[in-house]
BALO-142663 format. One record per residue (C-alpha): y, x, z; residue in one letter. Coordinates in steps of 0.1 Angstrom, whole numbers, padded with zeros to 4 digits, always signed. Each point is the difference from the previous one (the first is absolute). Layout:
YXZA ...
! end
This chain:
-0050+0915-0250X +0026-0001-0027X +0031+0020-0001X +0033-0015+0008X +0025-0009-0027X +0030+0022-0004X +0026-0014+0026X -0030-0015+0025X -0020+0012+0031X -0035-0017+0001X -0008-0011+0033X -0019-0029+0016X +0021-0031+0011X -0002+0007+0036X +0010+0034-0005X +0032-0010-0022X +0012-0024+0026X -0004+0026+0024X +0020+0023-0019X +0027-0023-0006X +0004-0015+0034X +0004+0039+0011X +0036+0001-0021X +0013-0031+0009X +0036+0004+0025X +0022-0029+0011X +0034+0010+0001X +0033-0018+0018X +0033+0010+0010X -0010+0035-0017X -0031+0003+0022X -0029+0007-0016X -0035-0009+0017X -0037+0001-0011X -0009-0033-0008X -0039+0004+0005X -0002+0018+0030X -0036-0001+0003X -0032-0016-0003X -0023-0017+0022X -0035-0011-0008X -0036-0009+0012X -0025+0007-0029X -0026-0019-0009X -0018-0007-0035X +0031-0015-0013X +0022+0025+0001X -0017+0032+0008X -0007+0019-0032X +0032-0014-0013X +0031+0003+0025X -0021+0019+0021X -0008+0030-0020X +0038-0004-0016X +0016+0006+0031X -0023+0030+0008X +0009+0014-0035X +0038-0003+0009X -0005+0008+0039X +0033+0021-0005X +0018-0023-0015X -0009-0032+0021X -0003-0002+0029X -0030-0016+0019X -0012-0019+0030X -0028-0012+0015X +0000-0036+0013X -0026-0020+0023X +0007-0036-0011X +0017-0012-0030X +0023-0025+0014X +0011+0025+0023X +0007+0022-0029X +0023-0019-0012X +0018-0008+0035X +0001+0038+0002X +0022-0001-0038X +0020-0022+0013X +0014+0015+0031X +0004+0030-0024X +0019-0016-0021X +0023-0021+0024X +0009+0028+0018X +0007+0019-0034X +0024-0027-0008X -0017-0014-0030X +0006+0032-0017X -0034+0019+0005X -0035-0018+0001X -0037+0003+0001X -0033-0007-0025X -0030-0015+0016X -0030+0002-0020X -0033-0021+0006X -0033-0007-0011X -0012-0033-0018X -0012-0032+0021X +0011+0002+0038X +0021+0032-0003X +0021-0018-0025X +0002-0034+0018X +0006+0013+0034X +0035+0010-0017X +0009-0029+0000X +0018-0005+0033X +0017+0030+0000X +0017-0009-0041X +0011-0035+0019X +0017+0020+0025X +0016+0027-0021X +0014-0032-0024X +0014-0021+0022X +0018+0030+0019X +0010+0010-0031X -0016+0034+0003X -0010+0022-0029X -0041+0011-0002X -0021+0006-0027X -0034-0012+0000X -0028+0014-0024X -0032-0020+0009X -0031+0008-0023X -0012-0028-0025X -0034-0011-0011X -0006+0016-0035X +0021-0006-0030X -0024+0004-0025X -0025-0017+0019X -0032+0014-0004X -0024-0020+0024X +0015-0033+0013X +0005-0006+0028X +0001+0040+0014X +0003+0003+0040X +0029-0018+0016X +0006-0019-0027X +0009-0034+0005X -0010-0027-0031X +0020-0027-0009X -0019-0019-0023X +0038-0017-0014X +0012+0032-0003X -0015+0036-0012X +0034+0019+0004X +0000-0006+0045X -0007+0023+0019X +0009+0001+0038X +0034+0022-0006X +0011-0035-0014X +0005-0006+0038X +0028+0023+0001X +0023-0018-0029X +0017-0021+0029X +0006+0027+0022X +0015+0023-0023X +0036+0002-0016X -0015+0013-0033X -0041+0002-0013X -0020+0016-0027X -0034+0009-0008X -0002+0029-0025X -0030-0011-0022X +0005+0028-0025X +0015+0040+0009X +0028-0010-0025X +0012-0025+0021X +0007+0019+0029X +0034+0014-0018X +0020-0036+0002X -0019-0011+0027X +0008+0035+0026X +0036+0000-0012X +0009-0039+0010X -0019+0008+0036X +0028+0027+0003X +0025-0024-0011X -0010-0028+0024X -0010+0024+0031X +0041+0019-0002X +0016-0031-0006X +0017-0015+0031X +0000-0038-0009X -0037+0000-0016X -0018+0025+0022X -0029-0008+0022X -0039+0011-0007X -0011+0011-0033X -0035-0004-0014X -0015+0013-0031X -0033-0004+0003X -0029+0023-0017X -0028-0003-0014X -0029+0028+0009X -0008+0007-0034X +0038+0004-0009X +0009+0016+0027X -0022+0031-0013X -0001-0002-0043X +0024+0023-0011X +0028-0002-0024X +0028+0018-0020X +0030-0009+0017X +0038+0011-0011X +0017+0031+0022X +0029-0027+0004X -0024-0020+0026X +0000+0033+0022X +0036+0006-0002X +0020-0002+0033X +0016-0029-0002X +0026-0010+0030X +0007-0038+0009X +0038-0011+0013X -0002-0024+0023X +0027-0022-0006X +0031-0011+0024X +0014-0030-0024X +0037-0009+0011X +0007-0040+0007X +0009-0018-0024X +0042-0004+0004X +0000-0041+0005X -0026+0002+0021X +0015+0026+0019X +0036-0020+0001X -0021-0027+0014X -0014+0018+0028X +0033+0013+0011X +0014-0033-0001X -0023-0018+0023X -0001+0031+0020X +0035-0007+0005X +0000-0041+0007X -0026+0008+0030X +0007+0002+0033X -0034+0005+0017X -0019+0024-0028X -0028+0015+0007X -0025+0029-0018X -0035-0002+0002X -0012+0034-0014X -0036+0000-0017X -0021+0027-0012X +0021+0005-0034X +0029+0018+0020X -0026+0028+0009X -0017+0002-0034X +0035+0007-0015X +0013+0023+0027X +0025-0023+0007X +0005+0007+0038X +0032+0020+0000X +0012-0026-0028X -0006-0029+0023X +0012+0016+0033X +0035+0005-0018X +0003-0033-0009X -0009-0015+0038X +0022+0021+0011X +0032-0002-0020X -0007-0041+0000X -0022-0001+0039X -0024-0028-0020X -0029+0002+0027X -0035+0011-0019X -0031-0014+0010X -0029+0014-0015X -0039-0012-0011X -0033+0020+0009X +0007+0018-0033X +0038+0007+0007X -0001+0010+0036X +0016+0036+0008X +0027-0006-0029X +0024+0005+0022X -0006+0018+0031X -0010-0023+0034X +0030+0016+0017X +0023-0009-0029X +0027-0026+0014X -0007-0021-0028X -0039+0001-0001X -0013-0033+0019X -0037+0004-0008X -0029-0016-0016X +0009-0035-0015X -0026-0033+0003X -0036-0011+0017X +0005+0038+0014X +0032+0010+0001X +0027-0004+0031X +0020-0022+0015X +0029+0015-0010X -0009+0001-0040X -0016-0036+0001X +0037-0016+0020X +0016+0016-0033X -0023-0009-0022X +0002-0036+0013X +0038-0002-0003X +0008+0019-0029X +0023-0013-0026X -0008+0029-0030X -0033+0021+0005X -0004+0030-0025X -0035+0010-0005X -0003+0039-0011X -0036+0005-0020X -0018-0028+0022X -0026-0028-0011X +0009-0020+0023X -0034-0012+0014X -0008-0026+0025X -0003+0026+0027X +0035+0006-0012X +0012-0035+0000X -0013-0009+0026X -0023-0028-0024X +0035-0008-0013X +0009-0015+0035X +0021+0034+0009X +0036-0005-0019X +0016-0035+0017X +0033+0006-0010X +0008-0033-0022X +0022+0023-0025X -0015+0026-0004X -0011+0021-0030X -0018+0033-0009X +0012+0028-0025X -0034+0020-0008X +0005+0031-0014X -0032+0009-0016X -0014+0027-0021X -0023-0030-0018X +0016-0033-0015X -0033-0021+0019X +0007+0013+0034X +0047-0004-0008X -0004-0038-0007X -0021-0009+0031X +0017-0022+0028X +0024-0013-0028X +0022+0029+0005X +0025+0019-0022X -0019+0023-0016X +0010+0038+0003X -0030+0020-0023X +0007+0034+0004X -0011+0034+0018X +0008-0007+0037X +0015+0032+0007X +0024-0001-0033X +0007-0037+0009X +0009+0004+0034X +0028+0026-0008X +0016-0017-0026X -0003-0035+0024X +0018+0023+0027X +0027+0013-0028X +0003-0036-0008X +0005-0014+0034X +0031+0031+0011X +0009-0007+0037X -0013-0037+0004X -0015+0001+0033X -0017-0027+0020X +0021-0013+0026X -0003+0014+0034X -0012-0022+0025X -0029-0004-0025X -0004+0037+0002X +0006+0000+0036X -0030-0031+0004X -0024+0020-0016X +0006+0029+0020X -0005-0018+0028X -0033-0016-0008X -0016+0031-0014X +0007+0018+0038X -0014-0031+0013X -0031+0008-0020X -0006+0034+0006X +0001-0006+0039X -0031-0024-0011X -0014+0028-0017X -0001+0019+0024X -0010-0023+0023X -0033-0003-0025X -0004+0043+0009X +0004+0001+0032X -0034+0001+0021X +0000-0014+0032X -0011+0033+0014X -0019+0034-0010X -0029-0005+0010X -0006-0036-0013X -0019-0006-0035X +0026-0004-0028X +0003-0029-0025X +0005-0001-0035X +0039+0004+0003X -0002+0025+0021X -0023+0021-0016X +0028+0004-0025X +0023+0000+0025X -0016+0034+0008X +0006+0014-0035X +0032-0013-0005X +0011+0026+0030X -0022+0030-0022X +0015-0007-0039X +0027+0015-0019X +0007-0010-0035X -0027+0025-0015X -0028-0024+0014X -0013-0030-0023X -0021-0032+0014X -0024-0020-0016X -0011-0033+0003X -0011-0030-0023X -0020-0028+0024X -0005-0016+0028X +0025-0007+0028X +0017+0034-0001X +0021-0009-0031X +0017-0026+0017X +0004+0025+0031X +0013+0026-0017X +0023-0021-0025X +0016-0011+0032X +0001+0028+0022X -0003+0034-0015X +0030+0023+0000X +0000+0012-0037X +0020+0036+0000X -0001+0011-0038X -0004-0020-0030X -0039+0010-0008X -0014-0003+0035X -0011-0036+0000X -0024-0008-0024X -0020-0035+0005X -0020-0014-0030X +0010-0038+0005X -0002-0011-0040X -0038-0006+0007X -0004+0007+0041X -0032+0017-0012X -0022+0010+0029X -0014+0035-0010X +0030+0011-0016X +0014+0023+0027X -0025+0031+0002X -0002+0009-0039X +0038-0010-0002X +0012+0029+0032X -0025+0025-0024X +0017-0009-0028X +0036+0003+0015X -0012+0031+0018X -0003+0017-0034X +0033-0013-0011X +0017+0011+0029X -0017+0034+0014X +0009+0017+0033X +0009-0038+0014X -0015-0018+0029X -0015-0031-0017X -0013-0028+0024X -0024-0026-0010X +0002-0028+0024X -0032-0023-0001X -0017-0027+0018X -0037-0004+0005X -0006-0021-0023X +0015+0019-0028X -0012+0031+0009X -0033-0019-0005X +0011-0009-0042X +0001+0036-0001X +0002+0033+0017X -0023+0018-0028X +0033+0024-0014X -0001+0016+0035X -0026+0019-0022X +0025+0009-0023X +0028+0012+0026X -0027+0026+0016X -0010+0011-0030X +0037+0002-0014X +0010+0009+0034X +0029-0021+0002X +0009-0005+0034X +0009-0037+0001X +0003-0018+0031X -0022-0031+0009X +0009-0023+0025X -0029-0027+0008X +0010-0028+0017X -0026-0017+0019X +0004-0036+0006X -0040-0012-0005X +0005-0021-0034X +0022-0014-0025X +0032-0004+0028X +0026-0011-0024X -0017-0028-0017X -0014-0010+0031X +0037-0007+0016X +0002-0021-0039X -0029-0017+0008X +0009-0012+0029X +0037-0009-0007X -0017-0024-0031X -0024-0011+0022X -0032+0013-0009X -0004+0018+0037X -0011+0036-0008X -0029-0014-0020X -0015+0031-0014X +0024+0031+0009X -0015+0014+0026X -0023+0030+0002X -0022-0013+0027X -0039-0009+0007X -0007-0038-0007X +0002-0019+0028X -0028-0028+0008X +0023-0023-0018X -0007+0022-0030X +0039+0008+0000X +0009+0035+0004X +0013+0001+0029X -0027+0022+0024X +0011+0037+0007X +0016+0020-0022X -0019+0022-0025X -0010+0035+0014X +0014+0013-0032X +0019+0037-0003X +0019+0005-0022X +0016+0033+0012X -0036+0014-0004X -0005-0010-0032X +0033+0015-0011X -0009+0036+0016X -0038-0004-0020X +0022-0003-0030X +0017+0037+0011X +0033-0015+0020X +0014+0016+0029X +0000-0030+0026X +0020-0005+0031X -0004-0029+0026X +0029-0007+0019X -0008-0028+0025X +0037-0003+0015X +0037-0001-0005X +0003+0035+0008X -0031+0011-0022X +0010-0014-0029X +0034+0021+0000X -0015+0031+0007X -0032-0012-0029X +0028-0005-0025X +0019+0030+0004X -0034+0021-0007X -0002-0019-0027X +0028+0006-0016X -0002+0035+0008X -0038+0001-0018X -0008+0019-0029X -0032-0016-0007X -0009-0040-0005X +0006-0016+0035X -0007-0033+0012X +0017-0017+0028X -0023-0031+0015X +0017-0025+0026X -0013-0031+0011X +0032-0027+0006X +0007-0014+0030X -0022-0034-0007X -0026-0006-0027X +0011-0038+0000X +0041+0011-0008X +0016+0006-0030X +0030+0023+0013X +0026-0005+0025X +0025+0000-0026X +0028-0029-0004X -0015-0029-0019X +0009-0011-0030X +0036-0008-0011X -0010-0018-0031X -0030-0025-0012X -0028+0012-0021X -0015-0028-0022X -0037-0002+0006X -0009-0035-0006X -0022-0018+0031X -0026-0030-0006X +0016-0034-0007X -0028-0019+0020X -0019+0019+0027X -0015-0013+0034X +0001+0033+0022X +0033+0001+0021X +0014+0029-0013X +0002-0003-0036X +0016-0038+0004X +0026+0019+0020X -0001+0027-0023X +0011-0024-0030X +0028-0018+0022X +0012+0038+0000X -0005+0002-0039X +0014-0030-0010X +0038+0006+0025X +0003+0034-0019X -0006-0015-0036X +0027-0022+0003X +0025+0030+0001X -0015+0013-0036X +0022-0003-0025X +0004+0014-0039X +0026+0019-0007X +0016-0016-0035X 
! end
């Protein structure tokens, strides 16, 4: 082995990156935070001699942990880094072939919530010294493919480091894309093996600590003019609060301005707990989900701000949602794309810098107060529902979905966080769950992926040590995956699993039945003689298979059980599982139905019953779609 050049350490490519991710720091409002906060990774072939022996050389320096599934990895980054606030995120490092691919889901997630991971799959060799080598996939067309190609799509920025050399430009513009607020989502340089481990001289400067600013850009002064002024010409505005105000901090920012101008705020699965369920102006989750309070506002609002929101269908209700004949949106947005959606006056700017200067702007304009008055009205009205949806019908009775959470609404303080992503418990908790501090609600609804919530409460769990975390799962997600169970024992992390056990895919089945395709295929049963499944329901435990995996499990079968299960829970040091089995297998929740439509589209010809009733249903809410222009 050579010497270095004067001015160079000589290390392998792996061990450079490594080395360089360890002295990278994110720093905002004169905060300074690690940007890598550590590493996870499964080793295989790929990525073993490389990364793998690099991050045992720099043990110190990085730190490391030991995953059991690769998409779950990466749903484990990402809780890290929502709960971090963007500021602080993980590495996830695979093998080549199916380690690389199965990152896949998680990259889509972390992109379209907007959430910053960096993702170093291993890569068939550069230099190519037998062809094809194992896991290599061939495209005759095109010699340069490889399976990472899969992840281009899914990721806000991609490279594949050919040569050691490369790694300087390419490791500098992942930084650059994972700390910046409009771009940020999952990074991916991919590596080839033989790369990964060839050595080169590279400059001190790459090692150097290098700190990030994350940026809080100030609105543009017309646009800001603008915004006051419609603000102003409204009578019934609303705020629909999105996931941006808690990736800028901008809680206290946005609770001055409903108070000094009592604007009601609605909020969307990724804004919910910006201001505080008991805050007068806080009237919930907004859309398909959200309550009856937000959804009458929503409906007859004149002006609807939107802080940091997409503004999905959920959202929107599939652009049904906002009726009022005049009305317009002002989107204040941290990205142009996201501003100009809904045709609305554009406000592109940090949410927390925009908000103040839009509350400086608007002085003592305050809604009028019978509007104020209205709204207070309807959101007591709802939380008498609410609890309604809690309250059992007696101790010793078996709970249902709502009041199962119910039960641990009467346990949390604002220390506890929950987690959810799929099933029908998004649209339970969007609607019912009393959010006491601005972190405590954390439901993955960009992708609803099913899977998502175990690896995410480890993930937060190390963000947010000494706090109760709860990961709230059906049966069949805990199914997808309940393999980083592993990793809490071993990391004992004492998260806090509650299984809900409903006997199949609940939520879905309620869709399938509203479209008219009768439960077809949701349930967890025998098959009948009809060769339906609809015999008995499987003899399937879950709660065992969570204590093989080394859980603590409790098995409340009542009311009064599942109070005293959660409290010992909550008090656990160690992993602890909570199994409960709902009221009915055939019932969704108890909670109030829908206050919006959802757009799933139902067959145009059919001959059963139910889906030509079904599409009589489809085509009376269609008509009330409209564009907003």
């Amino acid at each position: 082995m050579s010497s270095p050049r004067p001015g160079t350490r000589r290390l392998t490519t792996a061990q450079a990156l490594v080395a360089f991710l360890a002295r990278q720091y994110t720093e905002r409002d004169g905060r300074r935070h690690r940007l890598i906060g550590a590493t996870w990774a499964i080793f295989g072939h790929g990525n073993v001699a490389g990364l793998g022996q690099a991050l045992l050389e720099y043990g110190e320096e990085m730190p490391f942990l030991q995953g059991r599934n690769e998409q779950a990895m990466v749903h484990a980054a990402v809780g890290y880094a929502r709960q971090s606030n963007r500021l602080s995120a993980h590495a996830v490092t695979t093998s080549i072939g199916p380690g690389a691919t199965n990152l896949v889901t998680g990259a889509a997630l972390a992109t379209i919530n907007r959430l910053p991971v960096l993702l170093l799959p291993g890569d068939t060799f550069a230099t190519r010294p037998a062809d094809p080598v194992l896991q290599q996939l061939e495209v005759p067309g095109a010699g340069d493919v490889s399976v990472n190609d899969t992840l281009r799509p899914v990721s806000a920025y991609f490279d594949r480091i050919t040569r050691p050399e490369a790694l300087v430009p390419a490791a500098l513009q992942a930084m650059r894309v994972l700390t910046d607020p409009a771009a940020t989502g999952a990074v991916t340089l991919a590596l080839p093996q033989d790369v990964q481990a060839e050595g080169f001289d590279w400059p001190e400067e790459f090692f150097a600590e290098r700190v990030w600013r994350v940026r809080r850009p100030a609105p543009d002064a017309a646009e800001l003019d603008a915004a006051v002024r419609a603000v102003r010409a409204s009578s019934r505005p609303l705020i629909v609060a999105g996931g941006g105000v808690h990736h800028s901090a901008a809680e206290d920012a946005l609770r001055t301005l409903a108070e000094t101008t009592g604007i009601p705020v609605a909020s969307t699965q990724a804004g919910k707990g910006s201001l505080s369920h008991d805050h007068p102006a806080d009237v919930g989750g907004i859309g398909h989900t959200g309550t009856a309070t937000a959804d009458h506002l929503a409906r007859t609002a004149d002006l609807v701000l939107g802080v940091g929101t997409r503004w999905t269908d959920f959202t929107t209700a599939s652009s049904t949602l906002f009726a009022h004949p005049g009305v317009r949106f002002v989107n204040l947005n941290i990205t142009g794309f996201d501003a100009h959606k809904m045709a609305g006056l554009p406000l592109v700017a940090d949410a927390r810098t925009a908000l103040l200067a839009l509350a400086a702007g608007l002085g003592e304009h305050r809604v009028d107060p019978a509007y104020a008055a209205e709204y207070g009205r309807r959101k007591a009205a709802w939380e008498a529902r609410v609890t309604a949806a809690y309250t059992p019908r007696g101790d010793d009775a078996r709970p249902t979905q709502p009041q199962v959470l119910g039960a641990l609404d009467t346990l949390v303080t604002g220390d506890d966080i929950v987690i959810n992503a799929a099933g029908s418990l998004p649209g339970d908790l969007h609607k019912l769950w009393r959010a006491r501090s601005h972190d405590q609600y954390h439901v993955e609804y960009g992708y609803s992926c099913m899977g998502y919530e175990i690896p995410a409460a480890v993930g937060v769990a190390l963000a947010a040590p000494g706090r109760p975390v709860w990961a709230f799962v059906g049966d069949g997600t805990y199914l997808m995956n309940p393999t980083e169970i592993v990793t809490a024992v071993q990391e004992r992390l004492p998260i806090k699993v509650v299984i809900l056990q409903n006997h199949g895919y609940a939520s879905i089945g309620g869709l399938s039945e509203a479209v008219g395709s009768e439960r077809h295929g949701t349930a967890y049963r025998y098959r009948a003689p009809d060769a339906t499944y609809t015999g008995d329901p499987l003899p399937v435990d879950l709660a065992a298979n969570a204590a093989s995996l080394g859980m603590r499990v409790l098995r409340p079968r009542t009311v009064r059980d599942l109070r005293e299960a959660l409290a010992e829970a909550r008090a656990s040091t160690v992993p602890t599982c909570v199994y409960v089995e709902t009221e009915t297998a055939d019932t969704v929740s108890g909670a109030p139905p829908a206050e919006a439509w959802w757009d799933v589209p139902v067959a145009e010809t059919a001959t059963r019953p139910a889906a030509v009733k079904a599409r009589e249903e489809y085509d009376r809410h269609v008509a009330a779609r409209r564009r907003h222009l």
